[in-house]
N, C-alpha and C positions, 0 to 999 in steps of 0.2 A: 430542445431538439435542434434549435434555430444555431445554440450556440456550440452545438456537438457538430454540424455539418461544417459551421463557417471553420473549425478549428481543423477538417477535416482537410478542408480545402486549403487551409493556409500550409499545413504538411504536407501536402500534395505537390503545391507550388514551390515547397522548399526541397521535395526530394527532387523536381525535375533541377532546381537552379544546380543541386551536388551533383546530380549524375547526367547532366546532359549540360557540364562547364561552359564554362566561357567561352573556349576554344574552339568547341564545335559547333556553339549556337553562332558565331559571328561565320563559319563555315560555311554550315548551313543556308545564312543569309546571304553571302557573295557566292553563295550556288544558285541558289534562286533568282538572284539578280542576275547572275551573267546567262542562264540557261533562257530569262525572260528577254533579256536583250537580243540573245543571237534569235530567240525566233519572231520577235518582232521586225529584226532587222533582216531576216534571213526573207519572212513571209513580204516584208517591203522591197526587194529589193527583185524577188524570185517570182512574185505573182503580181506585183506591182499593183499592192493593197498602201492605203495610207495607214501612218502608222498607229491610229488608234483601234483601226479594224485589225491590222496585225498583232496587237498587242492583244486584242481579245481572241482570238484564231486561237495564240498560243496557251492565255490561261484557257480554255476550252479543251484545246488538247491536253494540256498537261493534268487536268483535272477530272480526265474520260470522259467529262458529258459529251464531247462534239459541237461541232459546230454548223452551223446552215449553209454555209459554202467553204466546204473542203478544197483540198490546195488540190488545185486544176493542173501545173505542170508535176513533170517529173523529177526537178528540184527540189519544189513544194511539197511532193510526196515523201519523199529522201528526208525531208528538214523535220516533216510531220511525226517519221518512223523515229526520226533520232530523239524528237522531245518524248515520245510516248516511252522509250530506252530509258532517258533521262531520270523522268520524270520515276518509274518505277524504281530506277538504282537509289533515289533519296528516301523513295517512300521504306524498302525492305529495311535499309539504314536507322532509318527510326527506331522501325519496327524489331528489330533486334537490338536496339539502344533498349526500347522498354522491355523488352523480352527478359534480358537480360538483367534490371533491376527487379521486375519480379521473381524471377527464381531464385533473387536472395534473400526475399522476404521483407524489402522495407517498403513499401506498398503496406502489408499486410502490419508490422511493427510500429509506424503511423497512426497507423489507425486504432492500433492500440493504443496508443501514448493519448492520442486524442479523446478516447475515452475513459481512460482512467483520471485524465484533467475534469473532465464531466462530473467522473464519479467522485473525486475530493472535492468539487464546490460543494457538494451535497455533505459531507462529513463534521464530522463532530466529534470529540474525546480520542480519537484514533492516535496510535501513534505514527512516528516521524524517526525512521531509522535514516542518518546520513552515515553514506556509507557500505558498499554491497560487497565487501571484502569476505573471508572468512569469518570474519567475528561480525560483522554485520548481517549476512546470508544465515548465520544459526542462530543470533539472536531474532529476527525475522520470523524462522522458522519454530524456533520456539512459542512466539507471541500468537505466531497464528493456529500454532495446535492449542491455546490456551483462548483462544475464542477473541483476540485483538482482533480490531480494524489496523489492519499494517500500511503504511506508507513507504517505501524504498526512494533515496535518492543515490543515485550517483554521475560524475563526470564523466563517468566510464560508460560510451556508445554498447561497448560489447556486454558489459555486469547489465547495460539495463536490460536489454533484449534477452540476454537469460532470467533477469528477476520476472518481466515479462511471461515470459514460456513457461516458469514455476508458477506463473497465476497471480503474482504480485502486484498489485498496484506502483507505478513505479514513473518516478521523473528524473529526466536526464538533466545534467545542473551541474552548476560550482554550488556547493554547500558552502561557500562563503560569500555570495550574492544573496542578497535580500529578495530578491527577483524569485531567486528560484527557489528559496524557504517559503514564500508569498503560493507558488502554484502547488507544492507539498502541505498547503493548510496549516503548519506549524503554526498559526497564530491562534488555532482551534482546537491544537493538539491537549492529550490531555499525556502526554509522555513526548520529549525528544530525544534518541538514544546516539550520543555522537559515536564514533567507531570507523572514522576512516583511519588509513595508514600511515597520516601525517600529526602528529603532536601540535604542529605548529596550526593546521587548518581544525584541529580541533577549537582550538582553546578561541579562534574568530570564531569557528560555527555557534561557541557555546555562549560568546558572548550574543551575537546576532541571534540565536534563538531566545536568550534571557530577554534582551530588549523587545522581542515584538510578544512575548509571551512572559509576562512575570509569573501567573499563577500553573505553569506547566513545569513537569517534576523533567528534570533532567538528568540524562546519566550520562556519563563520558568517559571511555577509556583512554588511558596512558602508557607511557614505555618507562619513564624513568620518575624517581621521587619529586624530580625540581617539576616536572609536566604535571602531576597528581595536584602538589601545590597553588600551579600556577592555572589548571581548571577549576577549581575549587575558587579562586579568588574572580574568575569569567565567569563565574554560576553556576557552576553544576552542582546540583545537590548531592548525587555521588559520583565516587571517582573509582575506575577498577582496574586493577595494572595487569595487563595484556598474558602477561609473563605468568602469574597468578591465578588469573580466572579464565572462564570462557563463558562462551552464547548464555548458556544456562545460571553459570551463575548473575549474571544482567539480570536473567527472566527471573530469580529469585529474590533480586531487592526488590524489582518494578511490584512483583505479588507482596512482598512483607510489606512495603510503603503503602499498597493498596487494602490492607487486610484490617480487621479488627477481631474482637472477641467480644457474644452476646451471652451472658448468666440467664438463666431461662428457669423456669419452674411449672412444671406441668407431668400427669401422672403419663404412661407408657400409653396409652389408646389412644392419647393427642399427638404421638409424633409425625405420624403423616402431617398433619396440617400444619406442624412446627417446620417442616421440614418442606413444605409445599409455598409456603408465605417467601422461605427463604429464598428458593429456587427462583420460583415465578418471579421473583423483585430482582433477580438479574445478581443473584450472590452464588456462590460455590460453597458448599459445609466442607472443608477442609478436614474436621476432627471432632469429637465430644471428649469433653472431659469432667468426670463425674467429682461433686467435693462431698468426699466421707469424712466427718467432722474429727474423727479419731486419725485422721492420713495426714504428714505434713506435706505430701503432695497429691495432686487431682489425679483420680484414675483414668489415664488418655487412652483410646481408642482411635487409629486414623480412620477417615472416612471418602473422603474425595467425593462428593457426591453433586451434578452440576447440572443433573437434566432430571427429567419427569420417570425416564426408565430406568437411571440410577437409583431415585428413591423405590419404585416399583422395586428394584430386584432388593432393596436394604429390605423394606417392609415380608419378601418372600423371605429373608434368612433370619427376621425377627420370628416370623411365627415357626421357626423349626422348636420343637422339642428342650434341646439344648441352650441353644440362643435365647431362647425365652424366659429361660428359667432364669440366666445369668444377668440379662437385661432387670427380670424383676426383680434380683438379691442388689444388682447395683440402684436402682430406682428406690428400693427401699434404705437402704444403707444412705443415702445422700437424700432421704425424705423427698426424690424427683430434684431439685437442685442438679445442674448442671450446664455447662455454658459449651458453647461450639466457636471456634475460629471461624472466621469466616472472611472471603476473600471475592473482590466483585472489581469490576471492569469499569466503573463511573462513579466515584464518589458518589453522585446523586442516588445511585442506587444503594448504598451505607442507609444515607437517611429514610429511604423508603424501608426500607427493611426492619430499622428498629424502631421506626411510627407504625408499622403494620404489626409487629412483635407486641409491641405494647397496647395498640388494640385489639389485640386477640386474647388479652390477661397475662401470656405468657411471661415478658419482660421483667426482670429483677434492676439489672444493668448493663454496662457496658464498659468493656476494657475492666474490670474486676480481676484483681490479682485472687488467688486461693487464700490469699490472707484474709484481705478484704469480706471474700464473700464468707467464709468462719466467723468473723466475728460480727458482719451488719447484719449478716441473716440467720446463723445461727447458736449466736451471741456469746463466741468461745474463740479463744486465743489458738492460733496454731501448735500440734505438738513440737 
């Protein structure tokens, strides 16, 4: 909390240095100086006070508290009315200097920025979009309809303030400073998705990301052949040309890179719990696909299924009439054998899932082609 305020405070201090420049803080200062002079010199000279008592008269007046002995001639009075003038023309001044950066919202922008630094020390496996461009903003918004922790960077004051306002966690930054890859957690990341508009600041970001992060999957877009080549050799695991693909197709390697396939064996009244193990361990069922030993391919079914009320409503269209019947002719035909894709947000969670699979009896294998599983389990060559 200690270090959300001071950070609070440090962007405080840096919005007043932007919007209340140079020019009008040394203003400011030779106003205050000269407005303190004439009325210590004005109250020395006019009520014939020495100059330390005139010097207090004036901050007293100029600050409304008052003083214990008010200016006794009609000079004094006059000098008194012009400081209390004075004094309020700097004060309104201010006051519509700050007025004024509030109603543009960076006060309130700050403060966000300062907290979302808060929230990535806390983070872990998230990704690390650099970049808030087109292809960065839907790859973004892809990730986080798919249940990412997202990171946004960009250079760009105005892309962050809207990553911002769409709810993004977001740093303002050269993606090719180590600095600013350092406050986006990339060292922590478990994905970095390069996607800014420059080929040439990609292929630094990507080398800079490899470097502080070897075991992070990296993806990177490009414009031309010699750029695809020349990320690919800076580290990026994949490279995807601009021209070619979009948002989505990103969010579809980062899921294939992140996915596996579990062979399962268990009769129809266990799938709740087959399908409960998987959830709960932070996996998505993507698909089932049944192996009929007489098929030279798996009977696939998609599924999508990623929460507790998706299985709920899978389990309401098992026990229809219909679906049941076909569920039990495929359960029978595949002797229960069958495997599911499966696609999860933390490696870690891969391995909980198929040490929880395998304690519950379910597990045959893992990553099992339809070939594989015909002939080690049901000891027959593919047709």
């Amino acid at each position: 909390m200690l270090r959300v305020r001071f950070r609070a405070l440090r962007y405080f201090v840096a919005w007043v240095r932007r919007y209340f420049d140079v020019s009008v803080v040394k203003f400011m200062v030779y106003y205050i100086a000269m407005v303190l002079s004439a009325g210590t010199l004005g109250f020395h000279i006019l009520e014939g006070r020495d100059l330390v008592d005139s010097l207090y008269t004036t901050v007293m007046i100029l600050t409304g508290v008052g003083c214990a002995q008010p200016p006794s001639t009609e000079g004094g009075k006059l000098l008194a009315v012009g400081l209390i003038i004075s004094g309020l023309g700097a004060l309104v001044h201010v006051i519509t200097r700050v007025f004024s950066a509030l109603t543009r919202g960076d006060v309130l922008l700050r403060l966000k920025e300062s907290d979302a630094l808060a929230r990535i020390d806390r983070m872990k496996d998230h990704v690390v979009v650099l970049g808030f461009g087109k292809k960065g903003g839907s790859v973004a918004e892809e990730l986080r309809e798919h249940g990412y922790d997202v990171v946004v960077v960009d250079k760009d004051e105005r892309k962050c303030r809207e990553a911002l306002e769409r709810g993004f966690i977001a740093v303002q930054g050269d993606v090719t400073e180590e600095k600013t890859l350092e406050k986006a957690g990339v060292e922590r990341a478990q994905v970095v998705v390069v996607a800014t508009n420059s080929e040439e600041t990609n292929v630094f970001s990507c080398i800079l990301a490899r470097d502080m992060n070897e075991d992070a999957m990296i993806l990177a877009t490009a414009y031309t052949s010699t750029g695809e080549r020349t990320l690919r050799k800076a580290g990026a695991d994949e490279v995807i040309n601009v021209y070619s693909s979009a948002g989505q197709s990103v969010v579809c390697r980062i899921l294939d890179r992140m996915s596996f396939t579990v062979t399962v064996k268990h009769p129809l009244e266990d799938t709740y719990d087959e399908f409960h193990i998987i959830v709960s361990n932070g996996g998505i069922i993507v698909d089932v696909r049944y192996h009929v030993p007489d098929l030279p391919e798996p009977v696939v079914k998609e599924l999508w299924i990623e929460t507790e009320e998706d299985i709920r409503r899978r389990m309401r269209l098992h026990r229809r009439s219909a679906s049941r019947r076909a569920l039990e002719r495929l359960h029978e035909l595949s002797d229960d054998v069958h495997s599911h894709k499966i696609t999860v947000r933390r490696m870690e969670d891969k391995d909980r899932i198929i040490r929880e699979l395998d304690r519950a009896g379910f597990l045959i294998g893992v990553n099992m082609t339809h070939e594989q599983v015909l002939r080690e389990v049901f000891g027959v060559e593919a047709p």
